[in-house]
MARBAVEX-616102 format. One record per residue: residue in one letter; x, y, z of N, C-alpha, C in turn. Coordinates in steps of 0.001 Angstrom, whole numbers, plus 500000, padded with zeros to 6 digits. Example, Ala and Ser with C-alpha at 12.3 -4.5 7.8 and 13.67 -1.06 7.14 Angstrom:
% MARBAVEX-616102
A  513190  494310  507800  512300  495500  507800  513200  496700  507800
S  512850  497750  507080  513670  498940  507140  512900  500030  507870
//
This chain:
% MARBAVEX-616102
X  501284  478103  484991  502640  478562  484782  502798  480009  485230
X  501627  480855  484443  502035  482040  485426  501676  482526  486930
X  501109  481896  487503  500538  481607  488893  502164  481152  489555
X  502811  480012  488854  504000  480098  489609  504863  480834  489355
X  505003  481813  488223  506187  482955  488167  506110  483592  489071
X  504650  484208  489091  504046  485142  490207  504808  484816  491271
X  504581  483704  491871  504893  483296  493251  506041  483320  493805
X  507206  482925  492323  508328  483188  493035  508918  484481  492833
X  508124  485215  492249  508517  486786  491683  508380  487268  492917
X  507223  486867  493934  507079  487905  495011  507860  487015  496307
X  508313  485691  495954  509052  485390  496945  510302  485380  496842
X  511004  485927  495755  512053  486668  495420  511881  487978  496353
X  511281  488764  496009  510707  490107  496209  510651  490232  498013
X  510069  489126  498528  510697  488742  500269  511899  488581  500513
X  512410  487614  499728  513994  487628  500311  514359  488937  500019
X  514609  489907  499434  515283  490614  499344  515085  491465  499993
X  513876  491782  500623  513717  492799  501543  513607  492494  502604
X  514512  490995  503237  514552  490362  504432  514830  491748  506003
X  515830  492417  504946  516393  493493  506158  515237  494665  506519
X  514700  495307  505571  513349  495867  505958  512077  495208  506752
X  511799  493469  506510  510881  493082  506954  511458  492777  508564
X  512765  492221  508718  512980  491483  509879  512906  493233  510795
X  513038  494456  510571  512418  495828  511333  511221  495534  511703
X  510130  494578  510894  509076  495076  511040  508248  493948  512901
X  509326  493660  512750  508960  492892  514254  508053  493064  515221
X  508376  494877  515454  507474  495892  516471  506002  496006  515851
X  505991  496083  514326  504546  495969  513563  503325  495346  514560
X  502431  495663  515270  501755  494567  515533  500866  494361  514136
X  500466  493030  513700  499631  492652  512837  500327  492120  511650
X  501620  492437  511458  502577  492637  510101  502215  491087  509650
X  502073  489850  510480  501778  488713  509661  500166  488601  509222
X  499725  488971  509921  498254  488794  509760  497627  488542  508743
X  496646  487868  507758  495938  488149  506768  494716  488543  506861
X  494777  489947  505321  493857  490515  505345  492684  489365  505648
X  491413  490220  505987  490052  489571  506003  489596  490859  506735
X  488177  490454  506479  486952  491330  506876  487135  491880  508211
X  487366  490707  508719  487242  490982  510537  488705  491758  510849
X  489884  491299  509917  491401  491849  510565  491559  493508  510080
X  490808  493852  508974  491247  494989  507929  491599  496079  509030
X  491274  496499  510225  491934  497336  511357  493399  497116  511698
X  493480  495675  511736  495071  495583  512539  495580  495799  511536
X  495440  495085  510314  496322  494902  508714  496356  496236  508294
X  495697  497310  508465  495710  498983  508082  496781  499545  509205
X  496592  499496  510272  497551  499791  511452  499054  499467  510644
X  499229  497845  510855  500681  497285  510334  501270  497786  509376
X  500136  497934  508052  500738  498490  506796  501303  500121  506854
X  500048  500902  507975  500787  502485  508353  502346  502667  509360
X  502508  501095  509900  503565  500859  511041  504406  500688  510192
X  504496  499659  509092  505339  499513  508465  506023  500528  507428
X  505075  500993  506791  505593  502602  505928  506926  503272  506805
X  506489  503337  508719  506936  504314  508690  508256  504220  509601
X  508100  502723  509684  509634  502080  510028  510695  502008  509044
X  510159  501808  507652  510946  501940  506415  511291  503065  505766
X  510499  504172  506747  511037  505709  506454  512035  505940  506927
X  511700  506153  508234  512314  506031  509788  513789  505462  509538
X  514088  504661  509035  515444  503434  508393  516079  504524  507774
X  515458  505359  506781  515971  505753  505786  515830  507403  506337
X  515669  507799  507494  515977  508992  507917  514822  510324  507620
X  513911  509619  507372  512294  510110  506718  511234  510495  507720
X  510930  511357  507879  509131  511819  508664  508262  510916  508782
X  507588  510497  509707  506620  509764  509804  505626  510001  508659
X  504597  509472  508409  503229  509744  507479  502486  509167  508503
X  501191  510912  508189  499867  511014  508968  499218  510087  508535
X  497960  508975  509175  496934  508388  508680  495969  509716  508102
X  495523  509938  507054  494043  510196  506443  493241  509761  506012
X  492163  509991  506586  490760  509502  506378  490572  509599  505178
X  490356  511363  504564  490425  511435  503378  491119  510178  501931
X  492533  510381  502437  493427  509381  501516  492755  507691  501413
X  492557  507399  502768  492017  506326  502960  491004  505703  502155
X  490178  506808  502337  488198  506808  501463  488759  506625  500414
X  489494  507187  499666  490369  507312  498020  491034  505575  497543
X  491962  505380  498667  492712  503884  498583  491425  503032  498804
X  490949  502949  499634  489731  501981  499667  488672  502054  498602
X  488296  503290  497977  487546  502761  496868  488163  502431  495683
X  489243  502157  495422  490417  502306  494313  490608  500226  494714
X  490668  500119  495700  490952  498657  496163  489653  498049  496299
X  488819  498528  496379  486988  497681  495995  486926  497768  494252
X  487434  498951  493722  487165  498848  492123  487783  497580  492027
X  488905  497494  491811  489856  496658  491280  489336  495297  491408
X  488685  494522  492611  488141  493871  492618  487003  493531  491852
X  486055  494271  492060  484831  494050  491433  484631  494521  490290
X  485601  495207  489738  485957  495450  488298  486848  494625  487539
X  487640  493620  488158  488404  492760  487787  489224  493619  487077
X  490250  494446  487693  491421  495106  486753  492581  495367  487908
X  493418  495330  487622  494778  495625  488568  495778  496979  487527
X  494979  497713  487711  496028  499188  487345  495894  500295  488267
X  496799  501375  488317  496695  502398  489047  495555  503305  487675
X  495166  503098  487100  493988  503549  486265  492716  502800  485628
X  491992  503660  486409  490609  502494  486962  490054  502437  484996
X  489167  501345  484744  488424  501308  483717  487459  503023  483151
X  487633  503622  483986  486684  504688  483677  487519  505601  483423
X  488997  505688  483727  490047  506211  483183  490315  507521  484671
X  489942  507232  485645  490329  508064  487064  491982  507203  487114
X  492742  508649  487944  493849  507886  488302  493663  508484  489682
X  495381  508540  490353  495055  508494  491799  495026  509837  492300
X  495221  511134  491392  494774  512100  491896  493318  512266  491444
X  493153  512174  491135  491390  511976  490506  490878  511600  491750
X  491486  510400  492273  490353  509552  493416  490727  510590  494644
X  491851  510707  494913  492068  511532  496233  491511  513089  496263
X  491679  514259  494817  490712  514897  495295  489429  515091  495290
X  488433  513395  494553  487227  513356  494514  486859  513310  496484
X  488198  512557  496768  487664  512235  498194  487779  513353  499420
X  487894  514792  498571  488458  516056  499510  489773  516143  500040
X  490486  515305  499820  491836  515676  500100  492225  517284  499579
X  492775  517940  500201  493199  519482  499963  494855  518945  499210
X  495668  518956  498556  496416  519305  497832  497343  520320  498115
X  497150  520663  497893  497551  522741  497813  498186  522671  496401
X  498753  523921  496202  499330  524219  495079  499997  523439  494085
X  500968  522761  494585  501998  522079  494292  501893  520455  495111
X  500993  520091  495242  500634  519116  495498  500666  517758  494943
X  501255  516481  495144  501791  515183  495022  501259  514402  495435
X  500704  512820  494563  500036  511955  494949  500888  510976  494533
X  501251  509966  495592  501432  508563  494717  500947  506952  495340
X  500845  506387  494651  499875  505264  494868  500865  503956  494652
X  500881  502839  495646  501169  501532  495419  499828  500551  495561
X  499834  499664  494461  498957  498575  494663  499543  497385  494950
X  498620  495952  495577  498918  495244  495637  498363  493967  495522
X  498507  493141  495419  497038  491731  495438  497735  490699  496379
X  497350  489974  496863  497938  488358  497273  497291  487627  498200
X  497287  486592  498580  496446  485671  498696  496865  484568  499778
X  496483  484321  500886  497401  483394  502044  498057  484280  502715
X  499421  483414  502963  500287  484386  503525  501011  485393  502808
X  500435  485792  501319  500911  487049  500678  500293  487846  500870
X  499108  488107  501868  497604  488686  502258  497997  489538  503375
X  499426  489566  503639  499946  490410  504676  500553  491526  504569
X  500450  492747  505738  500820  493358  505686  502781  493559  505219
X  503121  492701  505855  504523  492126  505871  504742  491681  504601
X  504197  491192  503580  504936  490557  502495  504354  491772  501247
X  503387  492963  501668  503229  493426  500604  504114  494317  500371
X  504135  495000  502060  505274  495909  502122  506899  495631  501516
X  506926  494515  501578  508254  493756  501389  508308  493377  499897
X  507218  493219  498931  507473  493430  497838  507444  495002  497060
X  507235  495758  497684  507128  497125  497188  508568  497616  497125
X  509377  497351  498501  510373  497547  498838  511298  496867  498088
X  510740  496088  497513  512171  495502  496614  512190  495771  495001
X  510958  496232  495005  510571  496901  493183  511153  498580  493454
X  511870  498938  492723  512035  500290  492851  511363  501951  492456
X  510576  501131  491446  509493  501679  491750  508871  502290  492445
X  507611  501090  493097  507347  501451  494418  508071  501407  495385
X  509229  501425  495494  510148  501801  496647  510092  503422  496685
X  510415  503909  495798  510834  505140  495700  509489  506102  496111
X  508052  505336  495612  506818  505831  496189  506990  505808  497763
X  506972  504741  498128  507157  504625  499677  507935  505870  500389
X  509525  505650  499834  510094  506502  500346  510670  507926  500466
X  509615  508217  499183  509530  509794  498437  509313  510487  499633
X  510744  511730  500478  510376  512569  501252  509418  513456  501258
X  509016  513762  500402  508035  514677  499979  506349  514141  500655
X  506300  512823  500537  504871  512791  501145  504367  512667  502543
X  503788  513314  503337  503283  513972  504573  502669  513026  505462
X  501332  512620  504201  500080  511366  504911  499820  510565  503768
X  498869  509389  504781  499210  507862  503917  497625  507515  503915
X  497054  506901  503360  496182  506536  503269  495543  504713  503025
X  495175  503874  503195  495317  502790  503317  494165  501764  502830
X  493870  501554  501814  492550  500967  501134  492487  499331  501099
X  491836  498175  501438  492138  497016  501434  490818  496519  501063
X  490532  495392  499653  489250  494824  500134  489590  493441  500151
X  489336  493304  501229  489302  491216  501828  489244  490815  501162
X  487717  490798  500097  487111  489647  499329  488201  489155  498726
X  489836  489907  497945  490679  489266  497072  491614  489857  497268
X  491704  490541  499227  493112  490734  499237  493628  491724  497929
X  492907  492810  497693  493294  494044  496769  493963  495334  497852
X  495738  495380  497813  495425  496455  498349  495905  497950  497786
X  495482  499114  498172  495632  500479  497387  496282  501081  498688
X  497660  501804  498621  497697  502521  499544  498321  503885  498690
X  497369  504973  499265  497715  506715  498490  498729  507535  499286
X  499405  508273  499225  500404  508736  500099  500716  510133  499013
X  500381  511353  500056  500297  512805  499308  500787  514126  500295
X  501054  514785  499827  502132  516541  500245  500307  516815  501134
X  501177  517626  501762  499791  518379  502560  499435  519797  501803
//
């Protein structure tokens, strides 16, 4: 029963962000599912897609960082192999914790924010995660917070976990 709320929660969560996804056309990879071998194109799509849905909304591109990246990717291996889905890991790190364990510089006044995601098939895409973020306002507002510079992009295959960090320079 809740396996199918889920399902139509996030296929609710598609339709509604039909007009953001049908942008994402130019995406190369945007259908793709994660896996081991794709996690390059599916990181590409998901940084293509951020920044077409900025771009829409009259927003700065976001830099790829390595840094941010190392941060989202070990944040998206916890979750897995820790079996937990929060932006606060079991050991009680959140996402500035992980980003400046991973050297990210900050500066003064410095801003982190984090979307997660899980799904499985064709919810394993770049295209449908983005497209449920976009329709929670929430993480919409993460996405499209002018304030953040660079993006960072964490994915682990094994269960389709994904973490993406996005922070001020």
């Amino acid at each position: 029963m809740l396996r199918r709320l889920s399902c139509l929660l996030l296929a609710a969560a598609v339709l509604l962000a039909l007009p953001a996804a049908a942008s994402a056309r130019a995406c190369r990879g945007s259908d793709v599912p994660a896996t081991a071998r794709t996690l390059p194109t599916v990181r590409h799509a998901l940084v293509c897609l951020h920044n077409r849905a900025r771009a829409a909304h009259g927003l700065h591109r976001l830099a790829a960082s390595g840094r941010l990246e190392r941060a989202a990717a070990g944040h998206a291996r916890r979750m897995v192999y820790g079996r937990f889905f929060s932006h606060v890991a079991p050991s009680g790190s959140q996402a500035m914790d992980r980003v400046r364990r991973a050297g990210y510089a900050l500066g003064r006044h410095g801003m982190v924010g984090e979307n997660i995601g899980w799904g499985a098939g064709a919810t394993a895409t770049a295209r449908s995660i983005v497209a449920a973020w976009l329709a929670s306002s929430q993480h919409r507002a993460i996405l499209l917070n002018p304030r953040y510079r660079a993006i960072g992009i964490g994915i682990s295959p094994a269960h389709a976990a994904f973490a993406v960090d996005l922070a001020t320079r």
